[in-house]
C-alpha positions as CSV (number, residue, x, y, z in Angstrom):
1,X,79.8,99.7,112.1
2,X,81.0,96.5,110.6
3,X,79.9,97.6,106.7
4,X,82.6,100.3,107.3
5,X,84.9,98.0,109.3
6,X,84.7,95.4,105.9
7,X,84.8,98.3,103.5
8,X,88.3,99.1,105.3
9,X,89.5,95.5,105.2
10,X,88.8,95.2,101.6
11,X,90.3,98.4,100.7
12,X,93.5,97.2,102.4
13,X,93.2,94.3,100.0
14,X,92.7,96.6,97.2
15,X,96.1,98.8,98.0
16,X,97.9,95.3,98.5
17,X,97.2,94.7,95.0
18,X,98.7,98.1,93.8
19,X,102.3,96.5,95.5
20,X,103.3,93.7,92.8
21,X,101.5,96.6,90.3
22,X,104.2,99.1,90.7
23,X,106.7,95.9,90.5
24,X,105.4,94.7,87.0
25,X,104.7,98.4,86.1
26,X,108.4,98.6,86.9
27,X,109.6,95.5,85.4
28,X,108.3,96.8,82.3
29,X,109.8,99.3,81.9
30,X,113.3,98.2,82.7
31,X,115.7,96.3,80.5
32,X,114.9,92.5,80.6
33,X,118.5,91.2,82.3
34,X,117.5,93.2,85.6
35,X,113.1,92.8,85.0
36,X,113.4,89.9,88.2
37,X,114.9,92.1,91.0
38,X,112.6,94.6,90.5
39,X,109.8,92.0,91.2
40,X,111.3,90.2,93.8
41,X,112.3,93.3,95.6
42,X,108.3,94.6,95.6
43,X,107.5,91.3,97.3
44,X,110.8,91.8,100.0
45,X,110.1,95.4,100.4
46,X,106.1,93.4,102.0
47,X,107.8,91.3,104.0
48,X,110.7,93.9,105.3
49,X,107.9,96.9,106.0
50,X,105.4,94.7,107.6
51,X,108.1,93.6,110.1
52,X,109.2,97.3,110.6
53,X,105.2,98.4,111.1
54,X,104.8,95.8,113.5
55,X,107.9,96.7,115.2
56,X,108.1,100.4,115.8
57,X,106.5,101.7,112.2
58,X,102.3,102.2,113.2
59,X,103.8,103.5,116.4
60,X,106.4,106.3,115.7
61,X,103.4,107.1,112.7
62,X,99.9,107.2,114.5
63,X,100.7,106.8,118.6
64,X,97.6,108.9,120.3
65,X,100.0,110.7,122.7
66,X,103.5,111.9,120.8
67,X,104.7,115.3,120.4
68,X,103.9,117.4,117.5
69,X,107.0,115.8,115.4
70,X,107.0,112.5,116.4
71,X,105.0,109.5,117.9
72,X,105.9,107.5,120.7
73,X,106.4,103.5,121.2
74,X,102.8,103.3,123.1
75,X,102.1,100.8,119.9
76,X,105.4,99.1,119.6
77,X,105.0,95.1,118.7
78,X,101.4,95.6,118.4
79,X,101.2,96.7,122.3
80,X,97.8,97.9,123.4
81,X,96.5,97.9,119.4
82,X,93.5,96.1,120.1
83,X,93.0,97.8,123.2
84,X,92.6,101.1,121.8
85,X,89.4,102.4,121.5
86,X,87.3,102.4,118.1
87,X,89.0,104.6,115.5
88,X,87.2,106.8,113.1
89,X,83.9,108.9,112.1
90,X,82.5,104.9,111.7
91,X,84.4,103.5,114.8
92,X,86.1,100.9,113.0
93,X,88.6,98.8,115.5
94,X,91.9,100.0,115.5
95,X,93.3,96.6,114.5
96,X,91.6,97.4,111.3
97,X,93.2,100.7,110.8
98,X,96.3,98.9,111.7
99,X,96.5,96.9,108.6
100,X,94.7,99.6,106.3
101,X,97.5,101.9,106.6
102,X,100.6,99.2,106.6
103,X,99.7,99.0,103.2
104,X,100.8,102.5,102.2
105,X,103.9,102.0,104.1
106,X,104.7,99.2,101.7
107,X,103.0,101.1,98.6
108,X,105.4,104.1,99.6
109,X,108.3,102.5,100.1
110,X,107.9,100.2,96.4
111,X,107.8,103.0,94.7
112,X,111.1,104.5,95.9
113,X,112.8,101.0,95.4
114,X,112.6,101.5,91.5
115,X,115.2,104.4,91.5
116,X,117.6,100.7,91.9
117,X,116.9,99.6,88.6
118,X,119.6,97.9,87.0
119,X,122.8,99.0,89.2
120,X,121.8,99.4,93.0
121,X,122.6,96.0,95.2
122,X,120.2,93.9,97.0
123,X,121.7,93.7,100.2
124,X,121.6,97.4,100.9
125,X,118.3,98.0,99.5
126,X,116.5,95.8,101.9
127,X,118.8,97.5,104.7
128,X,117.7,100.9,103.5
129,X,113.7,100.2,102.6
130,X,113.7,99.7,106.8
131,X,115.5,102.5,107.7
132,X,113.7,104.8,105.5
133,X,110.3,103.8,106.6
134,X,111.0,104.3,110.1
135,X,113.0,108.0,109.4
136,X,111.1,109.2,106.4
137,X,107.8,107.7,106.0
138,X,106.9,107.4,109.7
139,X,107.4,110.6,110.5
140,X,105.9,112.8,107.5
141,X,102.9,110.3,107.7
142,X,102.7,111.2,111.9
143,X,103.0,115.0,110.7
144,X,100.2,114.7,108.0
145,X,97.6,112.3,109.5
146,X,97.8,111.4,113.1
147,X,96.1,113.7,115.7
148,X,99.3,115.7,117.5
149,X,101.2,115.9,113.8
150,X,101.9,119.8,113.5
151,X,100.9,119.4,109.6
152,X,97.8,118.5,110.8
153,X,97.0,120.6,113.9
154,X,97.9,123.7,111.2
155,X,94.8,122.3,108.9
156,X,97.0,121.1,106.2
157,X,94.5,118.8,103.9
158,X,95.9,115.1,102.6
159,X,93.1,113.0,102.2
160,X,95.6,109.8,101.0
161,X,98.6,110.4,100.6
162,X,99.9,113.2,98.3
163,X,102.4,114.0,101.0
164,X,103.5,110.5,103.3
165,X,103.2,108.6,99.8
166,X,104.0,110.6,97.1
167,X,106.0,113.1,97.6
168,X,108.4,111.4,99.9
169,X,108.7,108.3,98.0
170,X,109.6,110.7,94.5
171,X,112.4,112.7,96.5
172,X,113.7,109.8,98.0
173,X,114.0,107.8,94.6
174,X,115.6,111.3,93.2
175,X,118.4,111.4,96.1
176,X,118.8,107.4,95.4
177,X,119.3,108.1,91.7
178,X,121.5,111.0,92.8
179,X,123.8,108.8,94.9
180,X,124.0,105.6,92.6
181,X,125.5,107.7,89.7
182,X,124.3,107.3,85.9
183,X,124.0,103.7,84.6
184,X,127.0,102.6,82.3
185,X,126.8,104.1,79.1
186,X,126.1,100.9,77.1
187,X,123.0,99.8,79.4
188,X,121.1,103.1,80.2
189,X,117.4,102.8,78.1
190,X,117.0,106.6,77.6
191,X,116.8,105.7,73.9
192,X,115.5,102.4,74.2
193,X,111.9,101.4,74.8
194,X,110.3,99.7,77.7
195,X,111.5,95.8,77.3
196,X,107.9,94.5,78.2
197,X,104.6,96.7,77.7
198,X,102.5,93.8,78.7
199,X,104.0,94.4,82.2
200,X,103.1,97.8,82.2
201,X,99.9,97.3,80.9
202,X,99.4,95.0,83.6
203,X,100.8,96.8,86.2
204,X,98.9,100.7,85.3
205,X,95.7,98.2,85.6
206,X,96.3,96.7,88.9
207,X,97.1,99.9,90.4
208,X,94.2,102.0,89.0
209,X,92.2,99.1,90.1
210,X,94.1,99.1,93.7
211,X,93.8,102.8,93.7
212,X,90.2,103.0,94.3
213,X,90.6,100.9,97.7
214,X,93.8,103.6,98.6
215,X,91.7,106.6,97.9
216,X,88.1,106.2,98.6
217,X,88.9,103.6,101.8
218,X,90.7,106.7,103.2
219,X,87.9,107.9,104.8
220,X,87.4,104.6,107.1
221,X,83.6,105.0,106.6
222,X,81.7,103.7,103.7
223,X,78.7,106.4,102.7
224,X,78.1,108.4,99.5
225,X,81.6,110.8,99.8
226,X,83.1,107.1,99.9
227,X,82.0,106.7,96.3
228,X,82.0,110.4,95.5
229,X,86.1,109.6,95.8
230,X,85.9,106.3,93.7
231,X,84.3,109.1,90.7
232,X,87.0,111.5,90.9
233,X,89.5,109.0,91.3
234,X,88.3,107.2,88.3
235,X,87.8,110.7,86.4
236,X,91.2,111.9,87.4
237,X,93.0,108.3,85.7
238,X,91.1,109.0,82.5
239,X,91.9,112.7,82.0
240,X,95.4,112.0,82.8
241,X,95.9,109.3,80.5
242,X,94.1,111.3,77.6
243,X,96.3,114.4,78.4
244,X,99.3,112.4,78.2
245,X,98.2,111.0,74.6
246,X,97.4,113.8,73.5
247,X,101.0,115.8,74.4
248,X,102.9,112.8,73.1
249,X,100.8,113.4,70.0
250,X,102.0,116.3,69.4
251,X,105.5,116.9,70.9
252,X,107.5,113.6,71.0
253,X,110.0,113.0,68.6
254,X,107.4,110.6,66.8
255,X,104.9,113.0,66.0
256,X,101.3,111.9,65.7
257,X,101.3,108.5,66.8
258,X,100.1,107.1,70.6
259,X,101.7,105.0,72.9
260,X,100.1,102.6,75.4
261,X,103.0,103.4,77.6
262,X,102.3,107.1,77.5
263,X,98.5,106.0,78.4
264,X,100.0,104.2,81.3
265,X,102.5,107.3,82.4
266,X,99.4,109.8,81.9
267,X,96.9,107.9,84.4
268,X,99.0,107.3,86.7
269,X,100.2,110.9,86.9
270,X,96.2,111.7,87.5
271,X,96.1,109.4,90.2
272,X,99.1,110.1,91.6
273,X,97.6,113.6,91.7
274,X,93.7,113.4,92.7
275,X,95.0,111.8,95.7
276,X,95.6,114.6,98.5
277,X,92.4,116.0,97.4
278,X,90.1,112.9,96.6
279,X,88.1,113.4,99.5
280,X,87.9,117.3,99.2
281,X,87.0,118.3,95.7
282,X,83.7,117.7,93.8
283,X,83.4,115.4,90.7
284,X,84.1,118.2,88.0
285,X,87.2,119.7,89.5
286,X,88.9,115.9,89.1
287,X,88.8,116.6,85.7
288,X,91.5,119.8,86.5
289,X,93.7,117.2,88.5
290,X,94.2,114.8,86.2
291,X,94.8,117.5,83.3
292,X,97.5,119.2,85.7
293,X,99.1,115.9,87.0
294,X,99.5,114.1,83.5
295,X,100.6,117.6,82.2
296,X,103.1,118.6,85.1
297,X,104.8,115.4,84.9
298,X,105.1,115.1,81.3
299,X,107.2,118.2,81.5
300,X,108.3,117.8,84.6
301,X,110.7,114.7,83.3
302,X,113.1,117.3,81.8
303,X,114.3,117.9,85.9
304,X,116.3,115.0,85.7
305,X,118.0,116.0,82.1
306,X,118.6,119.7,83.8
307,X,120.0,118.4,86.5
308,X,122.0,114.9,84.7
309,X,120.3,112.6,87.0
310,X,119.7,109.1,85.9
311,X,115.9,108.7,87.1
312,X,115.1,105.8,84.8
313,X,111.3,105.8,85.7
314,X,111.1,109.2,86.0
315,X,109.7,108.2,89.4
316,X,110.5,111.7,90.9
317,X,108.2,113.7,88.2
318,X,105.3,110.9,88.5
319,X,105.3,111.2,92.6
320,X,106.9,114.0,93.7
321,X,106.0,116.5,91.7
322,X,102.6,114.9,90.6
323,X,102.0,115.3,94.6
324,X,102.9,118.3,95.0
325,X,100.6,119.6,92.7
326,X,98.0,117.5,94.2
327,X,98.8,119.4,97.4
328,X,98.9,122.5,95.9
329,X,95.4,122.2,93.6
330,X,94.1,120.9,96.8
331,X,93.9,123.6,98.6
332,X,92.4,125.9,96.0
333,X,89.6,123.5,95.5
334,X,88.5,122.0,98.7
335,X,85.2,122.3,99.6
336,X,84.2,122.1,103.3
337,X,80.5,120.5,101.9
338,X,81.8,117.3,100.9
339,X,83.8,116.3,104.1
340,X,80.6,117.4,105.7
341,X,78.8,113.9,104.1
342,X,80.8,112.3,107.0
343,X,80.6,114.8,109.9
344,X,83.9,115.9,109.0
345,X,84.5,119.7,109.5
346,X,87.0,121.4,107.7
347,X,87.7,124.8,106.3
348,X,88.1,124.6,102.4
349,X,90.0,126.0,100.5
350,X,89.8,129.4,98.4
351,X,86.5,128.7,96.5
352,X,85.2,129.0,99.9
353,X,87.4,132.0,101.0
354,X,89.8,130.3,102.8
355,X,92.9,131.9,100.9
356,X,95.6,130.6,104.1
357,X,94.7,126.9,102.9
358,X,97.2,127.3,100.2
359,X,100.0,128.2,102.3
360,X,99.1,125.1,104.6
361,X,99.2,122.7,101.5
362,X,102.7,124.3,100.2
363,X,103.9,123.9,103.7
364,X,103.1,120.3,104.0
365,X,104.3,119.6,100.1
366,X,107.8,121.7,101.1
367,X,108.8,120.0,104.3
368,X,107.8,116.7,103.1
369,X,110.1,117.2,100.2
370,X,113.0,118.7,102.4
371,X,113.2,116.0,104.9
372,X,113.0,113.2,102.4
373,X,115.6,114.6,100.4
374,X,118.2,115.4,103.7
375,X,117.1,112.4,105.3
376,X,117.8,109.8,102.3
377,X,120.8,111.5,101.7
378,X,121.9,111.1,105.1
379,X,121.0,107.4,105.2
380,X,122.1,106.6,101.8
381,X,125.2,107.6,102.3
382,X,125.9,106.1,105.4
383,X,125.1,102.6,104.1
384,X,127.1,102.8,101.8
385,X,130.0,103.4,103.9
386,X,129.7,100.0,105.7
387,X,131.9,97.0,104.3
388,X,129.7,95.1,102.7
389,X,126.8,97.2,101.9
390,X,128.0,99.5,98.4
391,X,124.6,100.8,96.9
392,X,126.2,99.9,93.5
393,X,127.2,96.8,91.7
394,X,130.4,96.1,90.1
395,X,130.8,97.4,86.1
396,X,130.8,93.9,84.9
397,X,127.4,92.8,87.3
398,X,125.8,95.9,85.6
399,X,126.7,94.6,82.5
400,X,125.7,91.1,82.6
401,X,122.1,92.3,84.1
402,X,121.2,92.8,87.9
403,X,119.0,89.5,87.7
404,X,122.2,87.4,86.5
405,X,124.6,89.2,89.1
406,X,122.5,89.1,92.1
407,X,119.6,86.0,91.6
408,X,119.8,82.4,90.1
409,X,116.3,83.4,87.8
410,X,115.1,85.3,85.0
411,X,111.9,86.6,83.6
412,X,112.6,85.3,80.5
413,X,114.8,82.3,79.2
414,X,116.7,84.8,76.7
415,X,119.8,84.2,78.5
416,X,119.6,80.3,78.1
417,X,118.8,80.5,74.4
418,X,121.7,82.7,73.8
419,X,124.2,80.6,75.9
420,X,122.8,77.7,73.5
421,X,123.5,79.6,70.4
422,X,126.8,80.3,70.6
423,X,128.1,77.1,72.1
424,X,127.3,75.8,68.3
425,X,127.9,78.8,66.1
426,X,131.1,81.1,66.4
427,X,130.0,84.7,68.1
428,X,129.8,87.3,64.6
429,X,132.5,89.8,65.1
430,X,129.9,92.7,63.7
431,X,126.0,92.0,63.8
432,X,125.7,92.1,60.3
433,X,127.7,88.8,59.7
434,X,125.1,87.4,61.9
435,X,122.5,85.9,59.6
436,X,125.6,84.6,57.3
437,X,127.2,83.2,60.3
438,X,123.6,81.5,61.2
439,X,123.0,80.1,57.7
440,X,125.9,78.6,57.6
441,X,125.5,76.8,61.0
442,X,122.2,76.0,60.6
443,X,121.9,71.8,60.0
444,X,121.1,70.5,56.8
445,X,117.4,69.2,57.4
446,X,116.9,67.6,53.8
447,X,120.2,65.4,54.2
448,X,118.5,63.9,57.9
449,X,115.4,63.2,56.4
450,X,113.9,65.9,57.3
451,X,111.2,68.9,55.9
C-alpha cells in the first residue's frame, strides 16, 4: 500500500519535528544562562537514541518472537529488518515502521532530559538517555505495543503512547528531579517567569503541529479513522488550552488576566492526554480529554510542592499524570466501532459494556509508572557513583549558568554585553546605585562632537 507506506514516512517526519519543539518549548521556559544545553541536548539525545535503536532498542522493543516481558536481539544492528515480512493492517515494510517508531524513542526520552535544567551535567546525561531507553522505554513500549507484550495480550488499549511515552518519560523526569536535589536558592525560577515566551510559543506550535503525525500515523494505515484522529487530536489541544486559560483566570495569583504560557501548558496537557485513546474515542468525547488533561495537570503541579521536589517544568504533572488519565479516560470511552474503520477488532470500553477495560488501562498506567520510577532510580543512582559522571554541577557552575559551565555558546549575547559593561564602569554595590553609577560613566557625546 504505498499511500499508507508514505503517510507513515511523513508522519515520522512530523514527530521529528516535535524533538527540537520540546527543546525550544524547554528553553523557554528555563532561565537564559542554561536556555543552550537544553537545545543542544534535544539534538544529542537524536543522535544518542538513534544509535541505541539501531543497536539493540527496535529489538528488545518490537522482536516478533520474545517472551511476554521482553524482546529478543532477532533485530539487533538492523538484522533481518528488511527481511521481515510487511507490517500492519496496510502492510507497510517493516523498515518503515522501523524509523516511525525511533522517533518516539527520541520524543520519549527528550522529554525526560528537561528534569536537567540548570544543575544536571552533560556527560552523565548522555550516559543515562542510553541506558534508560534500552531499560525503561524498550521494555514498557515491548509490554504496550508489540505482539507477545503481556500489556497487550491482556487488551490493555494505547493507541500512541500514553503509557511508553508519557507516563514513563514524567516519572523518570520526577525520580531525576528527585535525585539532583533543589536548584540553589538564588537560581530556582519558581517566582520568576519563563526567560523567553517566543520559545515556547514556538515550541507548543511545532509540537501540536508534530503531534498530528505521532497520533493519527499510529495506525500505519491512512483511511478515514486516520483523520478521525487528526480531529480529536486537534479538538483535544484546543479544549485543553482554553481550560487552562480559563483556571489561570480565575485562580492564579494574578487574577483575571491570560497568559500565552498557560495557553501553551493547557494544549499540551490535552495532547499529552488524547493520546492513548486517539484512535478509540469518537470526535465529541476529545472534548472530555482535553478538559481532564489541561485540568488534571493544572492541579496536579501542586505534587511536586507536597512532596519538595524541584520539577522545574512540571514535566511529571504534564506527562505522567496527563497519561495516566489518558489511560484511564480511555478505557471508559473506547468504542470498538471506530477501530473497526481499519479491521481492527477490539473490545471497548464501558460505553460498550466492557467494564474489565478499566482495570486493563489502570494496569498498564500502574506498572508503567512503577518500573520507570525503580528503574531510573536504580540507574540514576548508579551513575552517579562512577568517578567522573556526578549528575550535578558544582555550586559555582550552577551559578554562572549551565551554558557558561559546560559549552563555549549562548542563546543570547547577554553575557558579552555585561562583561563589556563592567570592564568600563565600577560594579554598583546595591542595584539602585546603578543608573547613578551609569550616568556618570556614560561619555560625554556633545564634547566629541557628537548628538
Amino acid at each position: 500500500d504505498s499511500a499508507s507506506l508514505t503517510w507513515v514516512l511523513i508522519s515520522a517526519a512530523l514527530v521529528w519535528i516535535m524533538i527540537p519543539g520540546i527543546g525550544l518549548f524547554y528553553s523557554g521556559m528555563t532561565k537564559r544562562k542554561s536556555a543552550l544545553s537544553l537545545l543542544w541536548l534535544s539534538l544529542m539525545t537524536t543522535a544518542v537514541i538513534s544509535f541505541q535503536w539501531f543497536l539493540i532498542g527496535y529489538s528488545l522493543s518490537f522482536s516478533q518472537s520474545g517472551s511476554r516481558f521482553i524482546g529478543n536481539f532477532a533485530h539487533i544492528v538492523t538484522m533481518n529488518v528488511l527481511n521481515e515480512p510487511t507490517f500492519g493492517p496496510a502492510k507497510i515494510p517493516h523498515i518503515a515502521f522501523y524509523i516511525f517508531q525511533l522517533m518516539f524513542a527520541i520524543t520519549a526520552t527528550t522529554i525526560v532530559i528537561g528534569a536537567t535544567s540548570e544543575r544536571g551535567r552533560i556527560w552523565p546525561t548522555i550516559v543515562f538517555v542510553f541506558i534508560w531507553s534500552t531499560f525503561v522505554y524498550n521494555f514498557v513500549t515491548y509490554w504496550t505495543w508489540s505482539a507477545n507484550g503481556w500489556a497487550n495480550v491482556l487488551g490493555a488499549l494505547d493507541y500512541a503512547g500514553g503509557a511508553p511515552v508519557h507516563i514513563t518519560a514524567g516519572t523518570s523526569a520526577l525520580v531525576y528531579s528527585l535525585v539532583l536535589g533543589k536548584r540553589q536558592p538564588a537560581t530556582r525560577i519558581e517566582q520568576n517567569r519563563p526567560h523567553n515566551i517566543n520559545n515556547i510559543f514556538i515550541g507548543t506550535v511545532l509540537s501540536w503541529f508534530g503531534w498530528f503525525g505521532f497520533n493519527s500515523g499510529s495506525g500505519l494505515i491512512i483511511s478515514s479513522r486516520a483523520v478521525l484522529v487528526c480531529v480529536v487530536t486537534n479538538l483535544a489541544a484546543c479544549t485543553g488550552g482554553f481550560t487552562w486559560c480559563m483556571l489561570d483566570y480565575f485562580f492564579s495569583t494574578s487574577k483575571y488576566k491570560f497568559t500565552l504560557f498557560g495557553f501553551c501548558m493547557g494544549s499540551i496537557s490535552g495532547l499529552v492526554c488524547i493520546t492513548p485513546g486517539s484512535g478509540y474515542v469518537s470526535i465529541p468525547v476529545s472534548l472530555i480529554f482535553g478538559m481532564s488533561g489541561s485540568a488534571s495537570v493544572y492541579f496536579g503541579r501542586q505534587i511536586k510542592t507536597l512532596f519538595k521536589i524541584d520539577d522545574a517544568f512540571d514535566i511529571f504533572a504534564q506527562h505522567a499524570i496527563g497519561g495516566f488519565v489518558g489511560c484511564f479516560l480511555t478505557g471508559i470511552f473506547a468504542q470498538k466501532y471506530i477501530p473497526a474503520i481499519d479491521e481492527v477488532n477490539i473490545a471497548g470500553g464501558w460505553l460498550d459494556g466492557n467494564w474489565i477495560q478499566i482495570v486493563y488501562q489502570l494496569t498498564l498506567a500502574s506498572a508503567a509508572f512503577v518500573w520507570s520510577f525503580v528503574i531510573t532510580l536504580i540507574i540514576l543512582l548508579i551513575i552517579n557513583k562512577i568517578p567522573g559522571l556526578t549528575l550535578r554541577t558544582s555550586t559555582n557552575g550552577e551559578m554562572q549558568g549551565i551554558d557558561y559551565d559546560q559549552f563555549n555558546e549562548y542563546t543570547h549575547d547577554y553575557i558579552e554585553f555585561q562583561r563589556d559593561f563592567y570592564t568600563t564602569v565600577p560594579k554598583p554595590l546595591l542595584m539602585n546605585n546603578l543608573i547613578t553609577v551609569a550616568t556618570v560613566a556614560r561619555p560625554n557625546n556633545t564634547e566629541n562632537g557628537r548628538n
